[in-house]
C-alpha positions as CSV (number, residue, x, y, z in Angstrom):
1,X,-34.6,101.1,-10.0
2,X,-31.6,100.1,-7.9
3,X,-27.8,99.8,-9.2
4,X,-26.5,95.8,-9.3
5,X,-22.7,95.5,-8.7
6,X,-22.0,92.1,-9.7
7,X,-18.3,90.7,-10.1
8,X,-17.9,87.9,-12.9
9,X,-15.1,86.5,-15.4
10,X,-14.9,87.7,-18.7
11,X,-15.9,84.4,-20.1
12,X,-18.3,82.8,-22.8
13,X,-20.6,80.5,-21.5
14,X,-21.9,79.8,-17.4
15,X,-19.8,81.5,-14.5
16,X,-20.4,82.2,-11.4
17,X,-20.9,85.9,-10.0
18,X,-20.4,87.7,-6.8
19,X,-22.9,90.3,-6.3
20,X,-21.3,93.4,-4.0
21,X,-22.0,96.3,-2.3
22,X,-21.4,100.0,-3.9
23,X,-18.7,100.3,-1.4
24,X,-16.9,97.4,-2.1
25,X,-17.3,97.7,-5.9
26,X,-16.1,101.4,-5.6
27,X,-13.1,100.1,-3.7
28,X,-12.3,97.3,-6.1
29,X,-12.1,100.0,-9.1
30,X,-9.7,102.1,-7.3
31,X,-7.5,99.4,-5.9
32,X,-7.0,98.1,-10.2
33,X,-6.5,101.8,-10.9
34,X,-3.9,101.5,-8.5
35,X,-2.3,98.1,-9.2
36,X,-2.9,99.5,-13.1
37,X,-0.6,102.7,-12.2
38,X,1.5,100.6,-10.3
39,X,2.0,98.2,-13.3
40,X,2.7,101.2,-15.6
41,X,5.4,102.4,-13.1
42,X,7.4,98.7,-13.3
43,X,7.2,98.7,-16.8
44,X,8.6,102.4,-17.8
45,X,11.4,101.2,-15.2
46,X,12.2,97.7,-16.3
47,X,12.2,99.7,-20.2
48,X,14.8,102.2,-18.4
49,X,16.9,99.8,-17.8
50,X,16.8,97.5,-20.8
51,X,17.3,100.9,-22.7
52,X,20.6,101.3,-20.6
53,X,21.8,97.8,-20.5
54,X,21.6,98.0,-24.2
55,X,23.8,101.0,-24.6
56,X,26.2,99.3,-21.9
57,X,26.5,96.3,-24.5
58,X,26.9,98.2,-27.3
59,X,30.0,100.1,-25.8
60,X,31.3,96.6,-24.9
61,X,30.8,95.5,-28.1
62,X,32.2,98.0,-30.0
63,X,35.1,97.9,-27.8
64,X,35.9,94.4,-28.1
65,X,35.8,94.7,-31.8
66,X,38.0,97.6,-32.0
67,X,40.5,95.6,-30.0
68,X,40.0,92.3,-32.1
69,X,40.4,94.2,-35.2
70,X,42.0,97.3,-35.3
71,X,40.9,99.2,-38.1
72,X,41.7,102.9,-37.6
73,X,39.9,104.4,-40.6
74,X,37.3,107.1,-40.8
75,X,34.6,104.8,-42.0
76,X,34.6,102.2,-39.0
77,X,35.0,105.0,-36.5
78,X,31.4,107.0,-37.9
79,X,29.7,104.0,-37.8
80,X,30.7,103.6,-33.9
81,X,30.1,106.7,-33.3
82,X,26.7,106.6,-34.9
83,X,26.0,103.3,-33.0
84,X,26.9,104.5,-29.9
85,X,25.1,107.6,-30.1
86,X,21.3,105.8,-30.9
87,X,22.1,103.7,-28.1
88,X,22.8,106.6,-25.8
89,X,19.6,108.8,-27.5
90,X,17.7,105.8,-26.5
91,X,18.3,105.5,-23.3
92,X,18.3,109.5,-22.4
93,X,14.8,109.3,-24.0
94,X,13.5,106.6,-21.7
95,X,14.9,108.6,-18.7
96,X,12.8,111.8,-20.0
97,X,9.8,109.4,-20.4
98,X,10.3,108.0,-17.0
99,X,10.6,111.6,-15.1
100,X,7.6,112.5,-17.1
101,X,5.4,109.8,-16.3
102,X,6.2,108.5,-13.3
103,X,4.2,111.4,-11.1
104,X,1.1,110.1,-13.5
105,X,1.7,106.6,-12.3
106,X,2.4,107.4,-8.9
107,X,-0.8,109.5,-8.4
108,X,-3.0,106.7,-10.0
109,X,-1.3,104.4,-7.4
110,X,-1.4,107.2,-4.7
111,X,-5.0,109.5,-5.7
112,X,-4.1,111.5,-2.3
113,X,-0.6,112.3,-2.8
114,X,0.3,115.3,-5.3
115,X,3.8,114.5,-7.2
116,X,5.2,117.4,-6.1
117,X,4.9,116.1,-2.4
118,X,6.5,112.4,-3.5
119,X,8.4,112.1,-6.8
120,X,10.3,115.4,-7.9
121,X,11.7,115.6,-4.4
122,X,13.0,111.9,-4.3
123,X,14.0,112.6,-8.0
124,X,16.2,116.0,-6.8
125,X,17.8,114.2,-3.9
126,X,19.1,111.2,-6.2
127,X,20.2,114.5,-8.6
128,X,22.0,116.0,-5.6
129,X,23.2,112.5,-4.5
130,X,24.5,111.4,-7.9
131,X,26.3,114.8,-8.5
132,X,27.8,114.9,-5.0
133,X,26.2,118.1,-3.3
């Protein structure tokens, strides 16, 4: 008994199929693995970056009040300081997540390509960049 590769919706009811070859189903479930990892990648990202526009926000909006009404007791600067500081915890924890799962992502888009050859060397040169060297 032969294997049947056959493409179809995941629908109730009649729809058509497209029957395929092993090679071209094979190729097919590596290019969604790919476009999954890929997907995976954009979205850790995109959370990155909402994480620090958030904490951007919340240091303009802290600052505005502060200027709008200037209230320089204790109690108004802990809870500043607090919000300010899950903000910040926030977004350093997205950057962790991102470091640590974007060689995942990048091999599921990339099977042949080992992280060390591709991510922590563009991530040491932004390092280096960022901190001047």
């Amino acid at each position: 008994m032969s294997t049947k590769y056959i493409l179809h919706k995941h629908l109730l009811g009649a729809h058509p199929e497209i029957e395929l070859e092993e090679a071209e189903y094979e190729l097919l479930k590596r290019s969604k693995a790919a476009l999954n990892g890929a997907l995976s990648l954009e979205e850790r990202y995109e959370q990155l970056v909402l994480s620090f526009v958030e904490w951007e926000n919340a240091i303009l909006s802290q600052s505005v009040s502060n200027m709008v009404r200037f209230s320089p007791d204790q109690r108004s600067f802990l809870e500043t300081r607090l919000v300010l500081n899950l903000k910040l915890t926030s977004f350093l924890t997205m950057a962790k997540v991102y470091v640590k799962q974007s060689p995942i992502h990048v091999k599921e888009v990339l099977p042949t390509v080992t992280s060390k050859d591709l991510v922590k060397p563009l991530l040491s040169a932004q390092y280096r960049l960022q901190l001047g060297q």
